[in-house]
Every structure is written in structure tokens, then in C-alpha cells.
N, C-alpha and C positions, 0 to 999 in steps of 0.2 A: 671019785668019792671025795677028794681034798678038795676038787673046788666046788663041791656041793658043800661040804661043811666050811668052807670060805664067806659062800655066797650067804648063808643062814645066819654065820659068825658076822654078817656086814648089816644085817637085819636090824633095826630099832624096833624093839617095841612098841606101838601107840602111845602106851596109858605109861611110859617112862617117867621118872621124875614125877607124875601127876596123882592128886590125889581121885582115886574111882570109888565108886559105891555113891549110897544115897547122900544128896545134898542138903545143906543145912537150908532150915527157914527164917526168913528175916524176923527180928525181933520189932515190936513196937517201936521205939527209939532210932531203929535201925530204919523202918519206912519212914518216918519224919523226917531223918536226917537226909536219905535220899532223895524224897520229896521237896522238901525247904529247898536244895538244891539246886534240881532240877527249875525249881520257879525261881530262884535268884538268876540264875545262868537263862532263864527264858526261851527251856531248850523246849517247846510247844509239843511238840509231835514227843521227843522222850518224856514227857512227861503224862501224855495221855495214854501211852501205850504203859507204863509202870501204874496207873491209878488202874489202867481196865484189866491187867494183871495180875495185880492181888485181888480185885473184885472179883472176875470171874471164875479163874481155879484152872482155867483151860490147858491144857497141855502146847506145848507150842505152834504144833500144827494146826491147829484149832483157831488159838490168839491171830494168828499173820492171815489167815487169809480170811477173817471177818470182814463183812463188809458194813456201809454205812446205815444201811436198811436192816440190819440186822440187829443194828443198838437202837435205831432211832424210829420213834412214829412222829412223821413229818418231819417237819424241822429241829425237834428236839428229839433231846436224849433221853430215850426210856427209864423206869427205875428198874424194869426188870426184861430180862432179852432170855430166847431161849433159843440154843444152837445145839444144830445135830453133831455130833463128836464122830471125827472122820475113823477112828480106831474100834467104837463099839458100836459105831452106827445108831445109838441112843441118843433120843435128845437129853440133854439138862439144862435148867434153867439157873439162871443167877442175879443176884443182887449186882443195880450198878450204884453206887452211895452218890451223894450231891458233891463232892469235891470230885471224883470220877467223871460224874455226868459235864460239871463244869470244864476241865481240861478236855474232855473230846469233843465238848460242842466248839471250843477255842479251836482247836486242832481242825475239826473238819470246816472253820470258817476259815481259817489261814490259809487251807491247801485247798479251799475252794471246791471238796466234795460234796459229790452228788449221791442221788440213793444206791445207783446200781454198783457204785466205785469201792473199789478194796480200802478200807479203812485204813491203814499203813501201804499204799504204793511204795516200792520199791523207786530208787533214785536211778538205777542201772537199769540201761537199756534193754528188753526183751523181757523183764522179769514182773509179770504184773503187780506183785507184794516183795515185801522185805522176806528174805528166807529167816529158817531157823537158826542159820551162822550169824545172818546179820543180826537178827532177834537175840542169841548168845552174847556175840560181842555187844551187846549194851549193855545186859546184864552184868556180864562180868566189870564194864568202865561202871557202872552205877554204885558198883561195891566194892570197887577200888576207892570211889571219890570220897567216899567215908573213911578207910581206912583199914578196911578186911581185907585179908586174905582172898584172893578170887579165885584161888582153886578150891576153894572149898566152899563154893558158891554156883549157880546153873540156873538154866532157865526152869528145871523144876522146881528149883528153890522157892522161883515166882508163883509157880503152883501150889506149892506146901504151907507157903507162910498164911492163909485167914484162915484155911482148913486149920492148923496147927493151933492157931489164936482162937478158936470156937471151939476144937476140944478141949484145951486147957480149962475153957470157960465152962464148957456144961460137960463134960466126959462122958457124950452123949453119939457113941462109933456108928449108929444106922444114921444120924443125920449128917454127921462128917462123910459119910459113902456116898448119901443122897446128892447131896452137893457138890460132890466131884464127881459124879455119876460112873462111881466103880459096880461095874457086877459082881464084884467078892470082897468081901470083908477082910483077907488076907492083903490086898493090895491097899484097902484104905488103912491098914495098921503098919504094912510099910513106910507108906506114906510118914505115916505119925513115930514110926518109930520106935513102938511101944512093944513088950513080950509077947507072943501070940495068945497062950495061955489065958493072960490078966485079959487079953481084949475079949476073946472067946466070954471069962466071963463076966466082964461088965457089958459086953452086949446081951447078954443071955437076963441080967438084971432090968435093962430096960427095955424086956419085953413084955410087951400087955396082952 
């Protein structure tokens, strides 16, 4: 019994020291600031993957193993792509904006991809794409290099932030769900952060 409670007493927690729950979203200021950066520093490939990140809303698993054909007809980059989401097996569709479009057509001339090829290849042996760790760890140096706190920062964050910036804009929750292709309106109000209640009823307002 003592070295059973030794062995549990030798135990760390995961989430020790760390901040857990929902991640914050970038602020406007806050993507500029990253961005400006990432195109001083001429970091190509982190910069294409932060502009198709806030565009698309994708969940991480979703993000990393896109492929080139997947944003692009022909040689260019789409303005809008639609990918099947590996968690609801739904497709959603998204906006890619023209500073977006520009850094991944840069990025996939640099690394010299082709249609069938994973948009972010991994650099390490055997691993077709970047994982979701290597995918994290950017996020977190991207909002370190500004100055935030990076525990209270994640790759969801990179999910939340245009969703967050389009509700503010129209407080308009069926098109914020649309767009991150939630099947329940509980998930897209986590997302946002907001009282279940008040969302319940300003969705219930902007029904026609």
C-alpha cells in the first residue's frame, strides 16, 4: 500500500503549472503584428500556414494534412476550397482572402509542390505532413514573438480568431456554425465564448 501511494505521490499532473480550458482568440492587431513578422523574418512556409489558418477555421487535423489540390485549381490558389472535416465527416467550405492566396502560392513555389503533395510536408523522416505538435509549436513561437503569454494561446486559438471577428461583426451564431461547420450550436458558442442562454436567444432572433 506505501509504495502504491509512493508511486501516485511521484505522479505529475499533465496540465500542471498550465493554463487548460478554452483558448483565447487573436485580436486584429495581434494578426498584423504576427504577420508583419513572419514577412520581415521571410519565414515562407510559416507564413502561408498562419494566413490559411485564420482563413479557413479548420481544426488542426484538418489544417496539416491539406493538400495542394485541395486549395488550388491549376496553378493558382482558389478564393474559395472546400474540405471534408476528418471529425464530422462534413464537408465546409471557406474563404481564402488575396494576401492568403498570395503567401501559399509563394510557399508552394519555394517547396516546389505539386497537386497530389501535402501542402505543409513535414521536414522529418517518415512523416508525410507536419503533425499537430509541430503545428502547436508554431503557434505558440508566433505569439510569443509579439509578446503574449503562450499558454494562453493553441492551435484552436488559430480556429476561433475570424470566427470571433465575424461574430463581433454581425452577431449573427447560424452563420458563425456554418462556417466552422459545427453540428450544434452549443459548440459554436463555446467556441465564441458567450452565455448559452443570450445565444439560444439571439439565434432564435435571426430566424426567418
Amino acid at each position: 500500500m506505501k509504495a502504491a501511494d509512493e508511486g501516485s505521490g511521484a505522479r505529475t499532473p499533465w496540465n500542471k503549472g498550465k493554463l487548460t480550458g478554452q483558448k483565447a482568440p487573436l485580436k486584429l492587431k495581434e494578426i498584423w503584428s504576427i504577420r508583419i513578422r513572419l514577412q520581415l523574418s521571410e519565414r515562407v512556409r510559416d507564413l502561408a500556414i498562419f494566413n490559411l489558418a485564420i482563413d479557413s477555421k479548420l481544426r488542426a487535423c484538418d489544417l496539416i494534412k491539406l493538400r495542394v489540390c485541395d486549395v488550388c485549381h491549376g496553378h493558382q490558389v482558389a478564393s474559395r476550397a472546400t474540405v471534408m472535416q476528418q471529425k464530422t465527416q462534413r464537408p465546409v467550405q471557406f474563404e481564402i482572402t488575396e494576401q492568403a492566396r498570395d503567401s501559399v502560392e509563394a510557399w508552394i513555389k519555394a517547396a516546389t509542390l505539386t497537386a497530389p503533395d501535402f501542402l505543409f510536408p513535414s521536414r522529418l523522416h517518415g512523416s508525410p505532413h507536419i503533425s499537430t505538435c509541430q503545428y502547436s509549436r508554431l503557434v505558440h513561437r508566433w505569439v510569443a514573438s509579439i509578446g503574449l503569454d503562450d499558454s494562453s494561446y493553441g492551435t484552436h486559438t488559430m480556429r476561433r480568431t475570424k470566427a470571433s471577428l465575424i461574430y463581433r461583426r454581425t452577431k449573427n451564431l447560424r452563420a458563425v456554425q456554418l462556417l466552422l461547420g459545427q453540428t450544434k450550436l452549443e459548440s459554436t458558442v463555446r467556441y465564441l465564448g458567450i452565455e448559452v442562454d443570450d445565444a439560444l436567444e439571439m439565434a432564435e432572433q435571426t430566424e426567418v
